[in-house]
C-alpha positions in Angstrom: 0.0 0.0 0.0 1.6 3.6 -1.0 1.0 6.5 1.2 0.5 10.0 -0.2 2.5 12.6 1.2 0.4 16.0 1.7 2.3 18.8 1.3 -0.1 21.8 2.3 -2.9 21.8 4.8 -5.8 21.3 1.9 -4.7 18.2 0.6 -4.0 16.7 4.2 -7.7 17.6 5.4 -8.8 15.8 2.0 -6.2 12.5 2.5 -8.0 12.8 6.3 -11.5 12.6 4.7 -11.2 10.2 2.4 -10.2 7.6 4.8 -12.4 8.4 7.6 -15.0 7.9 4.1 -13.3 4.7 3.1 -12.8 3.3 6.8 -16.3 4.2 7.1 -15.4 5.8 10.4 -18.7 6.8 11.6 -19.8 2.8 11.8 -16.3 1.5 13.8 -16.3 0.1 16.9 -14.5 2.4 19.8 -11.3 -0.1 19.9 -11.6 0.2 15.8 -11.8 3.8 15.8 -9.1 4.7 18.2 -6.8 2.5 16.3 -7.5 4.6 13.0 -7.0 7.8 14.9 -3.8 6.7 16.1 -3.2 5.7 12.3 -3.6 9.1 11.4 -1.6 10.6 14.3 1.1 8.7 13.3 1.4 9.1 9.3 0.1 12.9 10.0 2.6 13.7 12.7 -0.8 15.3 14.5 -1.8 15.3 18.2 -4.5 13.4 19.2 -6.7 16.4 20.5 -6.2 18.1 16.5 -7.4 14.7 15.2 -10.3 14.5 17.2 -11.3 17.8 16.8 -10.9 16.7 13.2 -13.1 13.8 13.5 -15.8 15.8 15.4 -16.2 18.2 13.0 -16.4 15.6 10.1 -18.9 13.6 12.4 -21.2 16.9 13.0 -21.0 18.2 9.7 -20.3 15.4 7.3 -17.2 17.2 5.1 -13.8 18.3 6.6 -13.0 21.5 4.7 -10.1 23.4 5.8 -11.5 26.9 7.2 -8.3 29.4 7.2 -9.4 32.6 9.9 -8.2 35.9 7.4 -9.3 38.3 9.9 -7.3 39.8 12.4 -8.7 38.9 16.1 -7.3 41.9 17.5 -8.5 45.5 16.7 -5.1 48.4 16.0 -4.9 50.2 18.6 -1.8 52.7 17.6 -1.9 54.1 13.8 1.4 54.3 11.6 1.9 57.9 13.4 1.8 56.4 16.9 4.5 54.6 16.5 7.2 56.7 13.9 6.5 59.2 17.1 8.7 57.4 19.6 11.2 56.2 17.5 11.9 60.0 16.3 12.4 61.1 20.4 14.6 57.6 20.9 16.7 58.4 17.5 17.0 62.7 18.8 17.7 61.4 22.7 19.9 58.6 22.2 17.8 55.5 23.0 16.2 56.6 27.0 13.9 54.2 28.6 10.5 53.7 28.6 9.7 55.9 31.1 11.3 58.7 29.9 10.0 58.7 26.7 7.4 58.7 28.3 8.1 62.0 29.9 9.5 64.0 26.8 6.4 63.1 25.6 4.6 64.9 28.1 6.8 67.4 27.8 6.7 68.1 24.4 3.1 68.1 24.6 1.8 70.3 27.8 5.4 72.8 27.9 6.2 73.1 24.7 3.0 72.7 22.9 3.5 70.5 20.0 0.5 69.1 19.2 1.9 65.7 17.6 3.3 64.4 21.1 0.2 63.2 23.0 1.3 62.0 26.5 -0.2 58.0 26.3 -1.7 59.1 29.9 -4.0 61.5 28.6 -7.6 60.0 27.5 -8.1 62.4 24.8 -5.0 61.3 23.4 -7.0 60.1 19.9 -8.6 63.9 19.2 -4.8 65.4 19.4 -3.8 63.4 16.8 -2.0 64.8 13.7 -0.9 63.6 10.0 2.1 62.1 10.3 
């Protein structure tokens, strides 16, 4: 019997499917299907909580599709400006620390009035923002 090597994701969801379909997994005994799930952990190099999250999805919906998440779980929260900001003060001050970026930033802001250095402490910091 020759194996198949997958090389992506897609075909290794399909060579998954196509056995559970030709081992007619849904109709196995326990002992039967734990062997074929340690079949596929094995020629798969998968954990046995993937597979069987695998299995569980075939078993509810009938097809094992490969669903790839595009979005980005996590909304921006500094802009392109926010950040080229700091950088300038560390590149003019030679590198400080956190904290006293921190503070020039202040400064800047409330003594010397330059509207592009928001102290991070203040909460209107997004209505004081400038074009970079």
């Amino acid at each position: 019997m020759a194996i198949e090597v997958a090389t992506d994701n897609d075909s290794r969801y399909r060579w998954i499917r196509r056995n559970l379909v030709k081992f007619h997994y849904l109709t196995l005994s326990k002992q039967d299907k734990s062997a074929l799930i340690q079949y596929f952990m094995t020629v798969r190099g998968s954990s046995r909580q993937q597979m069987m999250r695998l299995v569980k999805y075939y078993r509810d919906t009938g097809k094992l599709v490969r669903q790839q998440r595009t979005i980005n779980g996590f909304a921006r929260r500094f802009t392109d400006c926010d950040i080229r900001l700091p950088t300038a003060i560390d590149q003019r001050h030679s590198t400080p620390s956190g904290l006293t970026v921190k503070k020039l930033h202040k400064r800047a802001f409330l003594v010397l009035s330059q509207q592009e250095y928001p102290p991070q402490s203040l909460p209107d910091r997004r209505e004081a923002q400038t074009e970079c």
